[in-house]
C-alpha positions in Angstrom: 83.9 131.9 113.9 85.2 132.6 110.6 88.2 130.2 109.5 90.9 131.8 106.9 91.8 130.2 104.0 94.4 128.1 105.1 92.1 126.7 108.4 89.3 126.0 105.5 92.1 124.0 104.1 93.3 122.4 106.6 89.6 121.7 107.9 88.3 120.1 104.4 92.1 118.1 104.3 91.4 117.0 107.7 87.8 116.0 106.7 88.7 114.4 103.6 91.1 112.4 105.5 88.9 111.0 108.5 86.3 110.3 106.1 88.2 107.3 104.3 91.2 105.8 103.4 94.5 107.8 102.4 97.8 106.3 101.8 100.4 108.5 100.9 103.6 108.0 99.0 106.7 110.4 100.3 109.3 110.4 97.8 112.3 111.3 99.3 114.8 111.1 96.4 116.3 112.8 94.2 114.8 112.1 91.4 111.3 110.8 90.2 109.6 107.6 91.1 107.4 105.3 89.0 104.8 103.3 91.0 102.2 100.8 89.8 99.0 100.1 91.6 97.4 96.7 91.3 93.7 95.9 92.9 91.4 92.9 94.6 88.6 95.5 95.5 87.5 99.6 95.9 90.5 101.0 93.1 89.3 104.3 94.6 91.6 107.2 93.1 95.1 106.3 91.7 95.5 108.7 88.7 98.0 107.4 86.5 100.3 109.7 84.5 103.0 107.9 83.4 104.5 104.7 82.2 107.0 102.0 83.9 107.9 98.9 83.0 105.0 98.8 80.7 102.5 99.4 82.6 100.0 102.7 83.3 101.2 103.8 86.6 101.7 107.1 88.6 104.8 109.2 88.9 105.6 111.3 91.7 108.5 114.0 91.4 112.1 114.2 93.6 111.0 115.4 97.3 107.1 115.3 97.3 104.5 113.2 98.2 100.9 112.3 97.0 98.2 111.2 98.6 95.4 108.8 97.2 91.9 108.1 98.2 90.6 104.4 97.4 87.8 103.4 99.2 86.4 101.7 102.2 87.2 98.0 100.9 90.6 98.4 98.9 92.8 95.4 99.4 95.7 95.9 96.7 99.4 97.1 96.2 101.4 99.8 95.1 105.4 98.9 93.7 107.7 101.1 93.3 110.0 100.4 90.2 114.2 100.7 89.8 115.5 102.9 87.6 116.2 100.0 85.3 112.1 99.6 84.6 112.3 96.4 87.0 109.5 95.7 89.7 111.3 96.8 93.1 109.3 96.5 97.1 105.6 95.7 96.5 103.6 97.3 99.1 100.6 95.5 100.4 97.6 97.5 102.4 94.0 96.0 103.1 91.6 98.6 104.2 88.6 95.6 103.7 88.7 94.9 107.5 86.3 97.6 109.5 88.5 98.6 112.0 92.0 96.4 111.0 94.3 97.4 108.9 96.6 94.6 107.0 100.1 95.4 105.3 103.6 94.5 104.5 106.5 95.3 102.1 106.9 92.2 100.0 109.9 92.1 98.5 109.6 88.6 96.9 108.8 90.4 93.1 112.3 92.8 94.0 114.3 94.9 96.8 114.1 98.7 97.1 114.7 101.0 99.9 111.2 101.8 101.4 108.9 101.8 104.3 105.3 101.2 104.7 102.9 101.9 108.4 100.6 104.3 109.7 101.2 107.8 109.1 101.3 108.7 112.7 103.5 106.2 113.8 101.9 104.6 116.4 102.9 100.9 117.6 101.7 97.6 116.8 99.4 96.1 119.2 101.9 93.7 120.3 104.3 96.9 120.6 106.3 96.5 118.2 107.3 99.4 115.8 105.2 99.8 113.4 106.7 100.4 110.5 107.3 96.9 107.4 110.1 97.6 104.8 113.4 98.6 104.4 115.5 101.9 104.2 119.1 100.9 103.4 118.6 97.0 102.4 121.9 97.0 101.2 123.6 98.7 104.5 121.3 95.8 106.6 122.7 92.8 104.4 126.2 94.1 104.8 126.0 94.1 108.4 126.3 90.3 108.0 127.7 89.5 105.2 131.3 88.8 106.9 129.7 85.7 108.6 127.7 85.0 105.9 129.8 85.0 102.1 131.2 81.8 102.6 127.8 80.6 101.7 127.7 82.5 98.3 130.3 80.8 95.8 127.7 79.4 93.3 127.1 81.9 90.4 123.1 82.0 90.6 123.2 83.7 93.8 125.6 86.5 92.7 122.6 87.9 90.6 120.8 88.7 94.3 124.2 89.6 96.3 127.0 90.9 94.3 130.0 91.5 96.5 132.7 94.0 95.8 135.8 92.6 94.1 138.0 91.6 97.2 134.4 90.1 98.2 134.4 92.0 101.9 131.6 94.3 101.0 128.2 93.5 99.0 128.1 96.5 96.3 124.1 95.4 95.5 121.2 93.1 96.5 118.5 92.2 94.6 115.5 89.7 94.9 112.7 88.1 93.2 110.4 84.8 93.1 113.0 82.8 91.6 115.5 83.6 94.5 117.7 80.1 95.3 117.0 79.1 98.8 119.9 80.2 100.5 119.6 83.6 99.2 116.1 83.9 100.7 117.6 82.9 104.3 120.3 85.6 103.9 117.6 88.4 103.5 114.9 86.4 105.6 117.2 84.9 108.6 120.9 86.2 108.7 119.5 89.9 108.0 116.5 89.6 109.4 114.6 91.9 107.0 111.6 93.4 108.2 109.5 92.4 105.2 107.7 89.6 103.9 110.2 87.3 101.6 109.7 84.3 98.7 108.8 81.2 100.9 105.7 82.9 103.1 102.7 82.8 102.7 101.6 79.1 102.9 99.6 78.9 106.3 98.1 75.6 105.9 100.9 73.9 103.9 103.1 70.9 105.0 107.0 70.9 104.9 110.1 68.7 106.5 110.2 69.1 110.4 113.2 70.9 110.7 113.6 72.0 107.0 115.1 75.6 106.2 112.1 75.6 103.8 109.7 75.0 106.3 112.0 77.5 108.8 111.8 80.4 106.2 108.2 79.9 105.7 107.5 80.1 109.4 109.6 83.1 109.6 108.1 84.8 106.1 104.7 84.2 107.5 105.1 86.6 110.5 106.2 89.7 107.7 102.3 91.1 107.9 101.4 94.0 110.5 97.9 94.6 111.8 97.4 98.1 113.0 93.5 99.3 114.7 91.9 102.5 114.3 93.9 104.4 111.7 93.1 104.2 107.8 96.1 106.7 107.2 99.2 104.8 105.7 102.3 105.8 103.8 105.0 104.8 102.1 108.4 106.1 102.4 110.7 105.4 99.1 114.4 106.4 99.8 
């Protein structure tokens, strides 16, 4: 059988993809993104092409999407960056794992709109979708903020929720490390984000029985997915 062009395409894409690795970035808006790609093993291919925030880093344009190739044993990040040059969603994928895939959207270095999971959408093996991130962070913290802004009148918070000025809405969110406490519960517990926030990570670690540190590190802690038998990921920015 003789394959056209396009089958020859599609065959050597196909091939290229089972044979390792591929996470894809879709860009879906309406301008260009700036990602950075950090590293603990196999860097594999990230060409960089522009600059943000300082840093070499790739650029994809308004409505496409790129896909990379790192190898068998990457474990490392790619963060998407505001417009303002400021670090935004950092998303986390360990391919080390034969077999086990590791990710989540860790928003404790900043907040943008964006998804990471497999890209054919299959479920968790507990069932659950599969997908870590955010798409509208802003629309998700607004849908409690009525119940909620009586807990914002101190002026460090307002960096991370800014309400609108007769304080019914939230106009923007933010986050980062140095996020107050209660601030990290709004994201982590009242709006129930679907990523990993400040306060995780710290299996092992001893706190107050009964503590909201101790709750949001508990509740951070669960922000990692675990998906088998696909090395195919990608990341949605919107």
């Amino acid at each position: 059988m003789h394959l056209t062009p396009s089958l020859l395409f599609l065959s050597s894409l196909l091939t290229l993809t089972l044979a390792g690795p591929v996470v894809r970035v879709h860009n879906t808006k309406t301008h260009p993104i700036c990602l950075t790609v950090e590293t603990s093993a196999g860097y594999g291919a990230f060409p960089t092409n522009t600059n943000c925030g300082g840093l070499a880093a790739i650029g994809i344009d308004a409505m496409q999407t790129a896909a990379f190739y790192p190898s068998d044993n990457w474990n490392g990040a790619i963060s998407d960056f505001t417009n303002a040059g400021t670090p935004g969603t950092r998303f986390e994928i360990n391919f080390s794992v034969p077999g086990q895939i590791w990710y989540n959207a860790d928003m404790e270095f900043g907040l943008t709109s964006g998804t990471l999971g497999p890209t054919d959408n299959r479920r968790m093996s507990n069932g659950k979708p599969s997908l870590v991130g955010e798409a509208d962070p802003l629309a998700k913290a607004n849908s409690v903020w009525a119940s909620e802004k009586s807990k914002f009148q101190d002026p460090l918070s307002r960096k991370y929720v800014t309400p609108s000025q007769d304080g019914n809405t939230l106009v923007n969110v933010y986050m980062d490390k140095d996020a107050p406490e209660n601030v990290v519960a709004f994201f982590q517990l009242a709006a129930n984000f679907n990523a990993y926030i400040h306060h995780g990570s710290v299996r092992g670690d001893s706190w107050a029985v009964g503590s909201m540190t101790g709750k949001l590190k508990q509740v951070a802690d669960t922000h990692s997915g675990k998906v088998d038998g696909t090395n195919d990921m990608t990341i949605t920015i919107y």
